[in-house]
N, C-alpha and C positions, 0 to 999 in steps of 0.2 A: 480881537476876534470875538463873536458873539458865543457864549459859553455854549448856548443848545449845539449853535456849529461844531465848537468843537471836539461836545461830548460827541456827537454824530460820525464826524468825523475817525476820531479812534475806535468808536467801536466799529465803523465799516472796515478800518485798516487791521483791527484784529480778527474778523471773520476771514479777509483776505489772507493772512497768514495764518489761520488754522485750515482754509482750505487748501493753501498750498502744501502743507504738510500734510494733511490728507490724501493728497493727491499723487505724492514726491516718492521715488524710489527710495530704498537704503542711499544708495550713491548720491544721490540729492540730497538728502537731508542731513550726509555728512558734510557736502558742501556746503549744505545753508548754515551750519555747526560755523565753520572755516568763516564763514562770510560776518557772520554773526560776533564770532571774538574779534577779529580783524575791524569792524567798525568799533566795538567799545572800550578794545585798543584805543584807536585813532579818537575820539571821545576824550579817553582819560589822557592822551599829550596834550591833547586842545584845553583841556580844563587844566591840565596843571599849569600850560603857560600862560593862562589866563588871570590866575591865582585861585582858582575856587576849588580848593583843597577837600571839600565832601563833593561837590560833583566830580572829582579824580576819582576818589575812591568807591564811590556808588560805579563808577564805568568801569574800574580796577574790579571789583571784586563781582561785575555780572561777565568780565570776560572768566576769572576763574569758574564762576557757575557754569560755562558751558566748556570745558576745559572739561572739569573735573564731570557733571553729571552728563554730557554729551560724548565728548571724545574721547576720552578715559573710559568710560563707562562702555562707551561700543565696540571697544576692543576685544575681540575675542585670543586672550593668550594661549590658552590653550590648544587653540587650533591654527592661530596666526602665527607659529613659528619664530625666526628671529626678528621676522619686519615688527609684527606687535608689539615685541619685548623691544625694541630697539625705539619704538612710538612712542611705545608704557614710560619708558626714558625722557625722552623730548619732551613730553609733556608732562612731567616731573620736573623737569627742568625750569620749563615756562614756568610753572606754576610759582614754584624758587623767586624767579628773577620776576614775577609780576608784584609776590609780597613785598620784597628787596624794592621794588620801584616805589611800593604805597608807602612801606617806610620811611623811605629814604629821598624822596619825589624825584629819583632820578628818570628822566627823560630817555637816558641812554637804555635802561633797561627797556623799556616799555618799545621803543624803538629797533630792538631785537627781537621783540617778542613777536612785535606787529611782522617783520621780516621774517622770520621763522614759519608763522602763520600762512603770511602770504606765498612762499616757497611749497607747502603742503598741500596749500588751495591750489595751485599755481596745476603741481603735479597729482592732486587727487582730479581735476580737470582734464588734462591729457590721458591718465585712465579711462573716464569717461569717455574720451571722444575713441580711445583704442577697443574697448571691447565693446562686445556683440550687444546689443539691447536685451536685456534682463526681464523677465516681466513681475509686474509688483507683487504680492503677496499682499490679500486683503489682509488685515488685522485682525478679523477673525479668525481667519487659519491659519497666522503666526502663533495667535494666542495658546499657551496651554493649558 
């Protein structure tokens, strides 16, 4: 592919997903969290069966970035009761069995995790479709 294409290319696909995060509820952007490890999951089995053992772990360790600075991070414990404490968990847990998979190139781990993932997305989706329409909070008047 012709390089000028394809720089073009990426930067329109990342304007595209900075405006869709501009645009995207809390609830949304938890989802695109969920969507987001769940492919670099699917990424890092793809590379490990493949044998390319640094593309595993580049895809391993950008699902823990959004684990640990997305989904972990947007929990509010403090006000989220047992369900958060109970998530704060889970994703402790993933995180556990993602390193356990980089170490160890087990497939099986990674293959829970993605299952895990996908069971969360699954039912933060049904959330979404049960309650009432939220309206967004510019980012200005969240900020403090």
């Amino acid at each position: 592919m012709n390089p000028m294409l394809n720089q073009a290319l990426r930067a329109y696909a990342k304007v595209e997903v900075e405006t869709m995060i501009e645009q995207a509820s809390p609830h949304k952007l938890v989802l695109m969290l969920f969507e987001g490890a769940i492919k670099s999951t699917n990424q890092a089995m793809l590379h490990l069966q493949n044998g390319a053992i640094a593309e595993k772990g580049m895809a391993i360790s950008r699902t823990i970035r959004i684990i640990e600075d997305g989904l972990l991070a947007s929990l509010d414990v403090e006000h989220g009761g047992a369900i958060a404490a109970q998530l704060q968990a889970l994703y402790d847990y993933m995180l556990r069995r993602l390193l356990m998979a980089s170490l160890r190139n087990d497939i099986g781990a990674l293959q829970e995790v993605a299952k895990l993932l996908s069971e969360l997305r699954d039912t933060w989706t049904t959330i979404d479709q049960q309650a009432p329409a939220l309206p967004r909070v510019p980012a200005e008047a969240a900020a403090p």
